[in-house]
ZADO-1210 file (C-alpha; in nm, 4 decimals, padded with zeros to 6 digits):
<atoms>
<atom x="00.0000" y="00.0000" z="00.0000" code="UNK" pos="1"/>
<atom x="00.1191" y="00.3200" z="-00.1065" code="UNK" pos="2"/>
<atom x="00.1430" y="00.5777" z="00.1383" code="UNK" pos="3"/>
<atom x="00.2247" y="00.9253" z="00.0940" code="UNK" pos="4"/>
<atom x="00.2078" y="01.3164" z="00.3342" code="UNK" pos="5"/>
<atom x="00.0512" y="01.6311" z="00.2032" code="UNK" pos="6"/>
<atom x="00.1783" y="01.9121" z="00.4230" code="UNK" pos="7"/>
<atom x="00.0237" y="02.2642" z="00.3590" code="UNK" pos="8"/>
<atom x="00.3069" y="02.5420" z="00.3433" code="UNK" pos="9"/>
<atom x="00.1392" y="02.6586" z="00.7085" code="UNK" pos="10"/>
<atom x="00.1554" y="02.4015" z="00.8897" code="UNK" pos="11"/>
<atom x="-00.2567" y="02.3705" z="00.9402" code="UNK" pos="12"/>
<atom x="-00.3477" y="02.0558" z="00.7613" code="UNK" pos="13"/>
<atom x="-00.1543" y="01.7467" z="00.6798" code="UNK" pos="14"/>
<atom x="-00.3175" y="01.4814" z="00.5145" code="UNK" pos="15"/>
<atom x="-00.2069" y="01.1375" z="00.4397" code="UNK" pos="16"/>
<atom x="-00.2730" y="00.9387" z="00.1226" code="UNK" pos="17"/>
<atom x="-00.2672" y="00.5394" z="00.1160" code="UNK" pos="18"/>
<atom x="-00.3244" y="00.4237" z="-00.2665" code="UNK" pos="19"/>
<atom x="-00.4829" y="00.7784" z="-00.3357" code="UNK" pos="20"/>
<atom x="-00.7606" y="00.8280" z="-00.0946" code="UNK" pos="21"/>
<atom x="-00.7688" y="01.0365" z="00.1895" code="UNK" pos="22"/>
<atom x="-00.7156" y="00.8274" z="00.5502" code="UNK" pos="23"/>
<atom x="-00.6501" y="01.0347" z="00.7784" code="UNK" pos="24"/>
<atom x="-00.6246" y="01.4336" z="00.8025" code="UNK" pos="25"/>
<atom x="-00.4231" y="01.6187" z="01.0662" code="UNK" pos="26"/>
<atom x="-00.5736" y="01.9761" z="01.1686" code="UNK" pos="27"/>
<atom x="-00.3681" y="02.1493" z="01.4237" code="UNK" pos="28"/>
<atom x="-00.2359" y="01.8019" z="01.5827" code="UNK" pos="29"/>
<atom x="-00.6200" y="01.7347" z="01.5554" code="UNK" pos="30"/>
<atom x="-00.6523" y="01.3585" z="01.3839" code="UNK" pos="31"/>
<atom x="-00.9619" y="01.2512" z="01.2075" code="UNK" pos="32"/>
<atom x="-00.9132" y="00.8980" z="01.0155" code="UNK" pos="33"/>
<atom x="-01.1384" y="00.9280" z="00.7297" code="UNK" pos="34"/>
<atom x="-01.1413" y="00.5580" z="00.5986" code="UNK" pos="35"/>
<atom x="-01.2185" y="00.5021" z="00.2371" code="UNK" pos="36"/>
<atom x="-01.4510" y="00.7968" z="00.1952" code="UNK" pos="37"/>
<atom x="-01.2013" y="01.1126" z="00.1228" code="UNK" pos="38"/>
<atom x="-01.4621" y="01.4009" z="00.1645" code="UNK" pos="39"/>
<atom x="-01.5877" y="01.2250" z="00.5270" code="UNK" pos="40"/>
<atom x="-01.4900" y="01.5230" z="00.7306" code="UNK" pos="41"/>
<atom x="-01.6617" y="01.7306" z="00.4765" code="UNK" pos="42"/>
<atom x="-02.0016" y="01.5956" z="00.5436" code="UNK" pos="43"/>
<atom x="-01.9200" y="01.5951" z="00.8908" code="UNK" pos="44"/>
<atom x="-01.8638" y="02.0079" z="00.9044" code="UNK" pos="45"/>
<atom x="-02.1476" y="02.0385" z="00.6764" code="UNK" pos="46"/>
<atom x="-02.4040" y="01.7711" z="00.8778" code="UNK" pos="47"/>
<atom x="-02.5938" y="02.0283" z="01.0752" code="UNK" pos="48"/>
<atom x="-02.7397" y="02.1670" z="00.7097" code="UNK" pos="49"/>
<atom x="-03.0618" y="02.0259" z="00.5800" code="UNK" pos="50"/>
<atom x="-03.0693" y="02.0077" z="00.2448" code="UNK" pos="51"/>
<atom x="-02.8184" y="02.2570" z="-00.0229" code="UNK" pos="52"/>
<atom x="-02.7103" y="01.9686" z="-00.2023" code="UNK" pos="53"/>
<atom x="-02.5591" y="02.1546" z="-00.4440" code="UNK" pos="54"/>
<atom x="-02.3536" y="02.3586" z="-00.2045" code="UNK" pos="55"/>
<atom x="-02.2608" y="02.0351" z="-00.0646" code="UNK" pos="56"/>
<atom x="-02.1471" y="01.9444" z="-00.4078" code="UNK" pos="57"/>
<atom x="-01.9412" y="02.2397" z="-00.4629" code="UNK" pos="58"/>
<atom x="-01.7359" y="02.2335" z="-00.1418" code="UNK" pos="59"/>
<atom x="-01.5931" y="01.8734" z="-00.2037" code="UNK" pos="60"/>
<atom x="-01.4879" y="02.0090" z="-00.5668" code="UNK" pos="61"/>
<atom x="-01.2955" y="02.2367" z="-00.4173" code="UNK" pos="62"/>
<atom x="-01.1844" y="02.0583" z="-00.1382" code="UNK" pos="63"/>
<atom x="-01.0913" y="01.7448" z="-00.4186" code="UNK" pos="64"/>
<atom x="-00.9167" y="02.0207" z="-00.6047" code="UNK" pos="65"/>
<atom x="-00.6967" y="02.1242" z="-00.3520" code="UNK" pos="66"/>
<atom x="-00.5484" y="01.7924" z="-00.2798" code="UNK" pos="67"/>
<atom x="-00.5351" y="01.7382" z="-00.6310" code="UNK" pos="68"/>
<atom x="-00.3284" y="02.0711" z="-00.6914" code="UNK" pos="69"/>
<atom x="-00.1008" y="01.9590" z="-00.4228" code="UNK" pos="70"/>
<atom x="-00.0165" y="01.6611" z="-00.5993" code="UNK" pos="71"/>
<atom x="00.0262" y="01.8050" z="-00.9006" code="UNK" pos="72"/>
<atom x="00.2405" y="02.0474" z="-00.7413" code="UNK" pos="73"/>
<atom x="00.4178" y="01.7895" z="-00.6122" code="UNK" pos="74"/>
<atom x="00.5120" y="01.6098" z="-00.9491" code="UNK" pos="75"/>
<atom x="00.6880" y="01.9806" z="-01.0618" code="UNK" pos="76"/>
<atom x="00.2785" y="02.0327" z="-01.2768" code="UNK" pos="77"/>
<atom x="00.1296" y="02.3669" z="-01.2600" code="UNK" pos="78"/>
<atom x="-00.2153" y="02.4491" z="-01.0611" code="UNK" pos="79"/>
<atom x="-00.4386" y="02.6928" z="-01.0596" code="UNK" pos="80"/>
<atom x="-00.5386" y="02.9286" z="-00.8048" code="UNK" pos="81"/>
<atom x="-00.9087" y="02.8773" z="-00.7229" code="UNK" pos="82"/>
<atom x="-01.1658" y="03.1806" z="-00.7404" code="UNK" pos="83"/>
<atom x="-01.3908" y="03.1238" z="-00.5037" code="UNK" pos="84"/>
<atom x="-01.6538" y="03.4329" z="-00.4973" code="UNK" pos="85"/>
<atom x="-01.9874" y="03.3078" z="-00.4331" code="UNK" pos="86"/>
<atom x="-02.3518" y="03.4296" z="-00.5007" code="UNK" pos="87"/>
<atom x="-02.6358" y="03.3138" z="-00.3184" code="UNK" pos="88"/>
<atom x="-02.9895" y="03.3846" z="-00.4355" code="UNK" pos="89"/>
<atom x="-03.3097" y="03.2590" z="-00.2245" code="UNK" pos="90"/>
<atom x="-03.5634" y="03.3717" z="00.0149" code="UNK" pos="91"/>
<atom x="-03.5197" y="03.4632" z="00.3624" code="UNK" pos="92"/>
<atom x="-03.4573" y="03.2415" z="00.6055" code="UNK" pos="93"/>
<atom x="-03.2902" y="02.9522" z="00.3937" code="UNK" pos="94"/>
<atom x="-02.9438" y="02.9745" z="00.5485" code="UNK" pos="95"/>
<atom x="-02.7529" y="03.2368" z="00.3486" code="UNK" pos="96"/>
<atom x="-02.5498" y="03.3986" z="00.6120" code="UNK" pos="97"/>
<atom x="-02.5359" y="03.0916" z="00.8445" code="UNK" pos="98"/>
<atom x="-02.3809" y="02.8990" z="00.5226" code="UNK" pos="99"/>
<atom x="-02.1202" y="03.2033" z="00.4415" code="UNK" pos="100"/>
<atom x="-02.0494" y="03.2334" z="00.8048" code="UNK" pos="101"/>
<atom x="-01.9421" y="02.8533" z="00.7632" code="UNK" pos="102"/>
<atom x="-01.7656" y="02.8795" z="00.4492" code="UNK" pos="103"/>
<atom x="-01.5073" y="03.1228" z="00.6283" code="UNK" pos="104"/>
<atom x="-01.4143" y="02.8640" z="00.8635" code="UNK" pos="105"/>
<atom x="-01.4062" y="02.5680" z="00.6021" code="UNK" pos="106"/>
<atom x="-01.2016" y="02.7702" z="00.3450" code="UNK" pos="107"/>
<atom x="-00.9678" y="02.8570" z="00.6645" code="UNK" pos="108"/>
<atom x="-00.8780" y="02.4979" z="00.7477" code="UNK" pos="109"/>
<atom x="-00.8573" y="02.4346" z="00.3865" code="UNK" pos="110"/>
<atom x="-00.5680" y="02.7041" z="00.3519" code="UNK" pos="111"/>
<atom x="-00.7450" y="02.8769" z="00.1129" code="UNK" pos="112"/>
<atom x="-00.8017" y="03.2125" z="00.3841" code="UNK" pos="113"/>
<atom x="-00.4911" y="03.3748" z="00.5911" code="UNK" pos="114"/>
<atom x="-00.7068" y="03.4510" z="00.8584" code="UNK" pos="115"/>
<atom x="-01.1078" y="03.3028" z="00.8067" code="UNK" pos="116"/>
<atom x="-01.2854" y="03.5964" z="00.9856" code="UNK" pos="117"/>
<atom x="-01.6353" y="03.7202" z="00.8840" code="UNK" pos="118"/>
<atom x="-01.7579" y="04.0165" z="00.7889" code="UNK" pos="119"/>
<atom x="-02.1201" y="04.0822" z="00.7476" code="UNK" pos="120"/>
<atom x="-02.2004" y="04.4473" z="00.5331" code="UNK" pos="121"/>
<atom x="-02.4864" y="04.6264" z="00.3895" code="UNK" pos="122"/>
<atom x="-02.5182" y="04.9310" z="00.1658" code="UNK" pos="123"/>
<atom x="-02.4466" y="05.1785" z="00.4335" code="UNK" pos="124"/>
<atom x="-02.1454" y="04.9932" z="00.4782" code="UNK" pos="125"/>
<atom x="-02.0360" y="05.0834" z="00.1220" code="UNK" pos="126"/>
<atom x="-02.1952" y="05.3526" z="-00.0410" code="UNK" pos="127"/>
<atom x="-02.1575" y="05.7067" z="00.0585" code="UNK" pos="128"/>
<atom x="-02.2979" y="06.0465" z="00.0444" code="UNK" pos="129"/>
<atom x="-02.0986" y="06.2336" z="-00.1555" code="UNK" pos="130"/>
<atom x="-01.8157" y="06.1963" z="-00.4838" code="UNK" pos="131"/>
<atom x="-01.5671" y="06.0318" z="-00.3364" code="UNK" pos="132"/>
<atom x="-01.6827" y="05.8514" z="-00.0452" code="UNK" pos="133"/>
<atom x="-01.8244" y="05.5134" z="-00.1557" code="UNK" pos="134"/>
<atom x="-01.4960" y="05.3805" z="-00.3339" code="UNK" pos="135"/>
<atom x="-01.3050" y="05.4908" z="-00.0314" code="UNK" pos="136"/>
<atom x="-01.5387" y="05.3548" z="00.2373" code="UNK" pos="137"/>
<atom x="-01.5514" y="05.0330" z="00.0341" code="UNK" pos="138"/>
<atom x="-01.1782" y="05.0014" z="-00.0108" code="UNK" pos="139"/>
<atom x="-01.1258" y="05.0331" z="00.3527" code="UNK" pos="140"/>
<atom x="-01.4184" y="04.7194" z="00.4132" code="UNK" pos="141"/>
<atom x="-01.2167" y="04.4844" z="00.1650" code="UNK" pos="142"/>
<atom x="-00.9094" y="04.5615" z="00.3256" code="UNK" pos="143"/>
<atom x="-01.0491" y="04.4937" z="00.6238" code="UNK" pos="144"/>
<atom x="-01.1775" y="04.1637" z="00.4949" code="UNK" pos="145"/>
<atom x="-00.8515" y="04.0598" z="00.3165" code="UNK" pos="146"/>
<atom x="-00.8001" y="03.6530" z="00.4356" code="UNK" pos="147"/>
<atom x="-01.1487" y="03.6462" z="00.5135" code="UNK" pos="148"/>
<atom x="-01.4951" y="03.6376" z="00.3561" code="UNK" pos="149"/>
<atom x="-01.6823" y="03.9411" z="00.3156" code="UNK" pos="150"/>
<atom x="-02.0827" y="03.8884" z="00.2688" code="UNK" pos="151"/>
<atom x="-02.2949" y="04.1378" z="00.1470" code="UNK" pos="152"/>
<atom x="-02.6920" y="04.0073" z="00.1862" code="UNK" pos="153"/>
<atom x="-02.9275" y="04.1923" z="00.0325" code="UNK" pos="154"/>
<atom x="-02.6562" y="04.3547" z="-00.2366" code="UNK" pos="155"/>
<atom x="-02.9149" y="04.4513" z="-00.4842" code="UNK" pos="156"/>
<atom x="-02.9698" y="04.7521" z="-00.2791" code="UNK" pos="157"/>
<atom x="-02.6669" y="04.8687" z="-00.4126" code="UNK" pos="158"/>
<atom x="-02.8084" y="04.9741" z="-00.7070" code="UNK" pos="159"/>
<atom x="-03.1686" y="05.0994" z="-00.6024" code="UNK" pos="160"/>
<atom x="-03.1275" y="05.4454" z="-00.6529" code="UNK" pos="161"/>
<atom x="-03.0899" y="05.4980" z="-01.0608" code="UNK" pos="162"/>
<atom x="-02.7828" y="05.6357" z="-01.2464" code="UNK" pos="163"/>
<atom x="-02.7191" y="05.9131" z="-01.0023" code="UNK" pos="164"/>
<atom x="-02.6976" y="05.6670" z="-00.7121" code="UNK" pos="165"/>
<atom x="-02.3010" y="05.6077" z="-00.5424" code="UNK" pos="166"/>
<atom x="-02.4200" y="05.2633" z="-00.5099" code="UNK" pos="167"/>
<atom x="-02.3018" y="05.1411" z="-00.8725" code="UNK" pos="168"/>
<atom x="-01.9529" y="05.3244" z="-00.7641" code="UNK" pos="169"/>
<atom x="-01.9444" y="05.0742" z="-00.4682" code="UNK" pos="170"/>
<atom x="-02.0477" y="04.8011" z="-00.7235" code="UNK" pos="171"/>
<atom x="-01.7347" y="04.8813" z="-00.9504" code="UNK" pos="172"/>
<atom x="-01.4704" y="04.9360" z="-00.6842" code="UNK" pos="173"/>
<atom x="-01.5989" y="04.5609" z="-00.5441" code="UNK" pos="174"/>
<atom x="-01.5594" y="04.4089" z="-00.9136" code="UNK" pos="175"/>
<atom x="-01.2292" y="04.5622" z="-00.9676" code="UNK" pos="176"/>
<atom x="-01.1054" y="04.4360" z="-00.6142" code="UNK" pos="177"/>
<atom x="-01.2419" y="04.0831" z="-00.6389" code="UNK" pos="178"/>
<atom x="-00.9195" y="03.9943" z="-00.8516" code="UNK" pos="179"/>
<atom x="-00.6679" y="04.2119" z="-00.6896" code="UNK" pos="180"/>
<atom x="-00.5702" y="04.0280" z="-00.3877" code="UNK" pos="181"/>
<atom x="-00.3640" y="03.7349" z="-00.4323" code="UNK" pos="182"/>
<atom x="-00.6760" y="03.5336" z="-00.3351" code="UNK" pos="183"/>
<atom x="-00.6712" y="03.5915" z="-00.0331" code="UNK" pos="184"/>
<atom x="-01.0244" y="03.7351" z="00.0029" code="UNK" pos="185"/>
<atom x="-01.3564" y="03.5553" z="-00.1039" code="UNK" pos="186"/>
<atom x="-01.6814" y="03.8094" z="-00.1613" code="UNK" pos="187"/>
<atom x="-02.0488" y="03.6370" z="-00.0852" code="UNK" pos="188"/>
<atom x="-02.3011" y="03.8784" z="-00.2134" code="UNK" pos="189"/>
<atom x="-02.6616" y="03.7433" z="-00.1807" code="UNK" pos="190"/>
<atom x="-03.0228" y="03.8415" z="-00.1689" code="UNK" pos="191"/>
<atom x="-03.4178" y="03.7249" z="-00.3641" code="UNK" pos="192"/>
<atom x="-03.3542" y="03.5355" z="-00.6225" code="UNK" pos="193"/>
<atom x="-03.5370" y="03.7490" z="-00.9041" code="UNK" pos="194"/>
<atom x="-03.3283" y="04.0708" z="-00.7551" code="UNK" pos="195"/>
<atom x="-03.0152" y="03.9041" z="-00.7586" code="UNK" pos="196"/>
<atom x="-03.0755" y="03.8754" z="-01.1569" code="UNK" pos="197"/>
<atom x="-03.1351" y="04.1856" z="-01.2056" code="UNK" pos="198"/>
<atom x="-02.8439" y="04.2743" z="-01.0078" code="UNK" pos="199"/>
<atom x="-02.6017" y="04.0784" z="-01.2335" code="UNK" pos="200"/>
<atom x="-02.7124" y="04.2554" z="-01.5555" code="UNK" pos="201"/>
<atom x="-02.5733" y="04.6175" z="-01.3923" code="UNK" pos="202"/>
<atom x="-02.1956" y="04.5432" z="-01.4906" code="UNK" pos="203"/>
<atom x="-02.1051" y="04.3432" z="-01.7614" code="UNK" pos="204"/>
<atom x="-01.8265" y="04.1676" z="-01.5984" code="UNK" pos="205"/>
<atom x="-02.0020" y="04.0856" z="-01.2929" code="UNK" pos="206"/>
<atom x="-02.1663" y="03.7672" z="-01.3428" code="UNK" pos="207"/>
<atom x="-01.8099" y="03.6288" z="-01.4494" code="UNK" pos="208"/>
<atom x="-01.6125" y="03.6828" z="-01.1490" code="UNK" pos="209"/>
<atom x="-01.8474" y="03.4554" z="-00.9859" code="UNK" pos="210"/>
<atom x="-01.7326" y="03.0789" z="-01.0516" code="UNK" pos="211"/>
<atom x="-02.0011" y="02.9937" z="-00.7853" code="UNK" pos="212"/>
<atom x="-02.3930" y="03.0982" z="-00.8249" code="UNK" pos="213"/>
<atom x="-02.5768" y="02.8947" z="-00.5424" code="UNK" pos="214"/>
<atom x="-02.9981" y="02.8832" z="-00.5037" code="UNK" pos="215"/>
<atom x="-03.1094" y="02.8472" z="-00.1765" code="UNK" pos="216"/>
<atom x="-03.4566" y="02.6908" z="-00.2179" code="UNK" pos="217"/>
<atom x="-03.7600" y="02.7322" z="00.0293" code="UNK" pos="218"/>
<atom x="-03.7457" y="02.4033" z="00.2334" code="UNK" pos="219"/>
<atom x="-03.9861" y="02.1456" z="00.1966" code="UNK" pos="220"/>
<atom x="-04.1886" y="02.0891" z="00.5309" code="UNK" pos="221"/>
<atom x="-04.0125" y="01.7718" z="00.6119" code="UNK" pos="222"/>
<atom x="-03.7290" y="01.9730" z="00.6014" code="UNK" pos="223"/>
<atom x="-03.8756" y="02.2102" z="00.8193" code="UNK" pos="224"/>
<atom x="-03.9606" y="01.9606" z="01.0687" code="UNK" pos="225"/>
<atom x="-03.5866" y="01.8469" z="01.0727" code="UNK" pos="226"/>
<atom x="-03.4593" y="02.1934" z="01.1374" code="UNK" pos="227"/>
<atom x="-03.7266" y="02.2265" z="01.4176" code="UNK" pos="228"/>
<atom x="-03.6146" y="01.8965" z="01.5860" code="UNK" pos="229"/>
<atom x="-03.2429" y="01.9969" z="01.5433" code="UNK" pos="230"/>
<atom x="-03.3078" y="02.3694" z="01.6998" code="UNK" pos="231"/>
<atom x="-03.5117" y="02.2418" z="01.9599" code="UNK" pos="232"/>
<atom x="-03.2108" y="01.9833" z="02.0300" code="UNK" pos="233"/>
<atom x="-02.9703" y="02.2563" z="02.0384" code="UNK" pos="234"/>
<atom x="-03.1365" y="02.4086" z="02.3009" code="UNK" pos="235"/>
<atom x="-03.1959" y="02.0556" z="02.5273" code="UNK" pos="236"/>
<atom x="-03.5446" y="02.0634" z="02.4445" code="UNK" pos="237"/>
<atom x="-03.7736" y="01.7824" z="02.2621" code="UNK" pos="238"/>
<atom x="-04.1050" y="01.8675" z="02.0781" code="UNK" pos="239"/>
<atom x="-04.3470" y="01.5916" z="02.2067" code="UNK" pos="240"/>
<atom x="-04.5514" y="01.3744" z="01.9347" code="UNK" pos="241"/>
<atom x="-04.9047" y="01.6021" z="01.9274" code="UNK" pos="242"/>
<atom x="-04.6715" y="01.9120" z="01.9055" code="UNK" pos="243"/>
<atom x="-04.5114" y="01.7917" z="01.6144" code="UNK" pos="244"/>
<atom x="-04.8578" y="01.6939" z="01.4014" code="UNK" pos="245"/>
<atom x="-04.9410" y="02.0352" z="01.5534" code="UNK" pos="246"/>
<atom x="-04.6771" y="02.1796" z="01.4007" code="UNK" pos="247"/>
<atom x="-04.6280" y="01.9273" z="01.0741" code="UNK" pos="248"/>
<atom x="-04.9830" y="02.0322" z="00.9893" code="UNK" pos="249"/>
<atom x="-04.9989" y="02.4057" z="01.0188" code="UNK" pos="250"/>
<atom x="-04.7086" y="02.4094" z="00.8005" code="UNK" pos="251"/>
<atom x="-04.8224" y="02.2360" z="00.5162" code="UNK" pos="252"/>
<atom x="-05.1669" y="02.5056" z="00.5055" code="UNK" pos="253"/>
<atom x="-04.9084" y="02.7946" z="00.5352" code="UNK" pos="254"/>
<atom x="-04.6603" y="02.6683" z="00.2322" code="UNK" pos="255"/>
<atom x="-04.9981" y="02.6146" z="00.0246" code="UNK" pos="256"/>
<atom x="-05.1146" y="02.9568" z="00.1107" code="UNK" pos="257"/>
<atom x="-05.0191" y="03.1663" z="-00.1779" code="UNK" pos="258"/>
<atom x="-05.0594" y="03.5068" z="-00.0393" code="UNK" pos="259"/>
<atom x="-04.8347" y="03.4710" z="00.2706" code="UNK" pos="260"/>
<atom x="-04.4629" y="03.5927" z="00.2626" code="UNK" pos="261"/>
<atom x="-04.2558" y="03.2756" z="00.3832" code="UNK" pos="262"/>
<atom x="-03.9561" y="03.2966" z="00.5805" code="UNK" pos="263"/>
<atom x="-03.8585" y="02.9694" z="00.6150" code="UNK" pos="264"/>
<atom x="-03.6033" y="02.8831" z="00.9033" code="UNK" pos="265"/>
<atom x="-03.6340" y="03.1909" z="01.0566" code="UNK" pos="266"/>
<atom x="-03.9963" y="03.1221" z="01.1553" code="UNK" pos="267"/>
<atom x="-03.8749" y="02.7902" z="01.2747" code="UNK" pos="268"/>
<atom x="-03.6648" y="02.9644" z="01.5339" code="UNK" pos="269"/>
<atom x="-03.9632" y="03.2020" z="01.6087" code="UNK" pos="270"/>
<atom x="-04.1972" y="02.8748" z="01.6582" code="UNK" pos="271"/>
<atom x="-03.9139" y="02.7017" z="01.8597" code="UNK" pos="272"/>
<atom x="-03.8083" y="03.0169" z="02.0768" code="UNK" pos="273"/>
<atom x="-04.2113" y="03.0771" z="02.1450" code="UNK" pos="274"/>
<atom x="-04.2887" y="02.7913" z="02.2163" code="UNK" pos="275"/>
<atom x="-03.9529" y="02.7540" z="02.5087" code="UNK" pos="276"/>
<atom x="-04.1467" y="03.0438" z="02.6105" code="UNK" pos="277"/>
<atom x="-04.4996" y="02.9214" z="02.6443" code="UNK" pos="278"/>
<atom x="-04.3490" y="02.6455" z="02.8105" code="UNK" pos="279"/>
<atom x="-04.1681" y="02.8625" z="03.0590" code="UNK" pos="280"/>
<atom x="-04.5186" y="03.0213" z="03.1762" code="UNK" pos="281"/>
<atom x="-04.6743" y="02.7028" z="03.2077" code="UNK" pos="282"/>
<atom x="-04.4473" y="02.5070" z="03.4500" code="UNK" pos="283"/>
<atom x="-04.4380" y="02.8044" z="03.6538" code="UNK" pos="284"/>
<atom x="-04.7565" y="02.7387" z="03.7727" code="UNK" pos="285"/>
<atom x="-04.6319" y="02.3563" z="03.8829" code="UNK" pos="286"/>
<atom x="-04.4765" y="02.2866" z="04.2207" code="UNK" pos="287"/>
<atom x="-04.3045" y="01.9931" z="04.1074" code="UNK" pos="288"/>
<atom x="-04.1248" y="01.9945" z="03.8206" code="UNK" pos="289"/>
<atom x="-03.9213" y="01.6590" z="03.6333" code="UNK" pos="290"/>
<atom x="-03.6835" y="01.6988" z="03.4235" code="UNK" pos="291"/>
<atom x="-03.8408" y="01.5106" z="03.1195" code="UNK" pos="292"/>
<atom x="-04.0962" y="01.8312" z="03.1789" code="UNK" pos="293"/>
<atom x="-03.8009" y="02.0322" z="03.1628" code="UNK" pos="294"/>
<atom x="-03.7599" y="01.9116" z="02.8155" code="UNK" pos="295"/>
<atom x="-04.0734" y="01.8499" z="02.6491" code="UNK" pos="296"/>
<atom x="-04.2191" y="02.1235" z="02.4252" code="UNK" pos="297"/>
<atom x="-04.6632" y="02.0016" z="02.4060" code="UNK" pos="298"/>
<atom x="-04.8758" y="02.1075" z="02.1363" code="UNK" pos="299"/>
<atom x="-05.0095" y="02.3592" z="02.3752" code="UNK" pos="300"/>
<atom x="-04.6734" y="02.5203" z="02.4103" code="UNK" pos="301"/>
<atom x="-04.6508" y="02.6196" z="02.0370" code="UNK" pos="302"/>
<atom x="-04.9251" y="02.8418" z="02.0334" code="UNK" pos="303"/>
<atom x="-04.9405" y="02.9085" z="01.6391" code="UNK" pos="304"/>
<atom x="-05.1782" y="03.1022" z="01.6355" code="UNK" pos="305"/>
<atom x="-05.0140" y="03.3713" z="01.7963" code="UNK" pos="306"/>
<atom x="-04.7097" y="03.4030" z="01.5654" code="UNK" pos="307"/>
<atom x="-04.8670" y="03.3732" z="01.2188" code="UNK" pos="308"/>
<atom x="-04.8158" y="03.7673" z="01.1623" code="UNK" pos="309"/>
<atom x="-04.4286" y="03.6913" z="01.1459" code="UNK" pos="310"/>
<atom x="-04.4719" y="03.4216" z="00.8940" code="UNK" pos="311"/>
</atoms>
């Protein structure tokens, strides 16, 4: 059996090959033995998502490209450097941030960041209020977001206000940057799907510098039952079996209901964080308390009806 050491030039991540495939992976004197599946830990960072198959998808390319590029390297072939700007288009509440707050870290332990911190902007962030202003103030936010990941949600309000507007100045200082920087910087812009088209069609060499154009799509109610089983766990808390038809059923009449706005995982937390709530309330009234009462979130404890305005 063949086996042979990758060692990245810092030091972070050594990974060992036996006949080609990934067995183990050393992260900071961290071992994880991956067997005969090389993208293992990948699923593992990327387990607490439900659904984004295609992001899913994406990450192990570049993950499989990295190792490949080291071999390459390795055998005195040439590589690539990877452009890795991302844009993500979907609704609210699908995972947008929460996925490019992740990426940071991932691309990080992957080598492909200096430094793996996250910056979250909007347009006040970038654009100014007079000639001048908006490529300096968004010079100074990549700079501060060089070996990280800067993520811009809701980046078609850069160009809401018309030809006069400073925010297609911030939009041209961004496109000029995203090449200028060894790499060492990865921009996330994201926001509605049908905006974000619009958005791309404002500078011709936009959509190019983008390698990586990710839907989120609305999730499915199963889905949103495993997200509300996995918050509710992350918070030592279990939804009992009438809370969850409770709950399985008024979400199927809401994602039929064509005239409601639909914020997916966000109302999930509301429902979740409500219900903890209404829970709360009730037990105070209790002199004895177990802990499986402690735990258990009852169909009473959701009280639906009283968040449906934040759907």
């Amino acid at each position: 059996m063949a086996t042979q050491k990758i060692h990245h030039k810092n030091g972070k991540i050594n990974i060992v090959l036996q006949d080609n495939k990934v067995t183990k992976i050393d992260n900071n004197n961290h071992e994880e033995y991956v067997g005969k599946d090389p993208f293992a830990h990948i699923d593992q960072e990327l387990s607490s998502f439900v659904g984004l198959t295609d992001l899913k998808r994406k990450i192990k390319e570049i993950y499989a490209t990295i190792i490949i590029n080291e071999k390459r390297s390795q055998m005195g072939l040439s590589n690539t450097k990877q452009v890795l700007h991302m844009l993500f288009k979907g609704n609210p509440g699908t995972g947008k941030t929460t996925v490019a707050r992740k990426l940071a870290n991932i691309y990080f332990d992957m080598n492909l960041l200096s430094k793996g911190h996250f910056i979250e902007a909007e347009r006040a962030d970038l654009v100014g209020e007079y000639i001048g202003q908006t490529a300096q103030k968004t010079r100074a936010l990549i700079q501060k977001a060089l070996g990280g990941v800067l993520f811009i949600d809701e980046a078609y309000s850069l160009a809401r206000g018309g030809e006069r507007d400073f925010g297609k100045e911030a939009i041209d200082t961004l496109v000029k940057h995203m090449e200028d920087n060894g790499g060492d910087f990865v921009l996330i812009l994201a926001g509605y799907p049908d905006e974000m088209e619009r958005f791309l069609t404002l500078n011709p060499g936009l959509k190019s510098r983008f390698p990586f154009i990710l839907e989120f799509p609305d999730y499915d109610v199963d889905q949103l039952m495993d997200i509300t089983r996995q918050m509710a766990s992350e918070r030592e808390y279990q939804l009992s079996k009438d809370a969850e038809w409770k709950l399985r059923n008024f979400l199927y009449k809401q994602r039929n209901d064509p005239n409601r706005n639909f914020s997916n995982a966000r109302f999930i937390r509301n429902v979740v964080e409500h219900a903890i709530r209404m829970q709360a309330v009730r037990l105070l009234y209790k002199d004895d308390i177990s802990p499986d009462e402690l735990i258990l979130l009852t169909g009473n404890d959701l009280k639906l009806e009283d968040i449906q305005s934040i759907w």
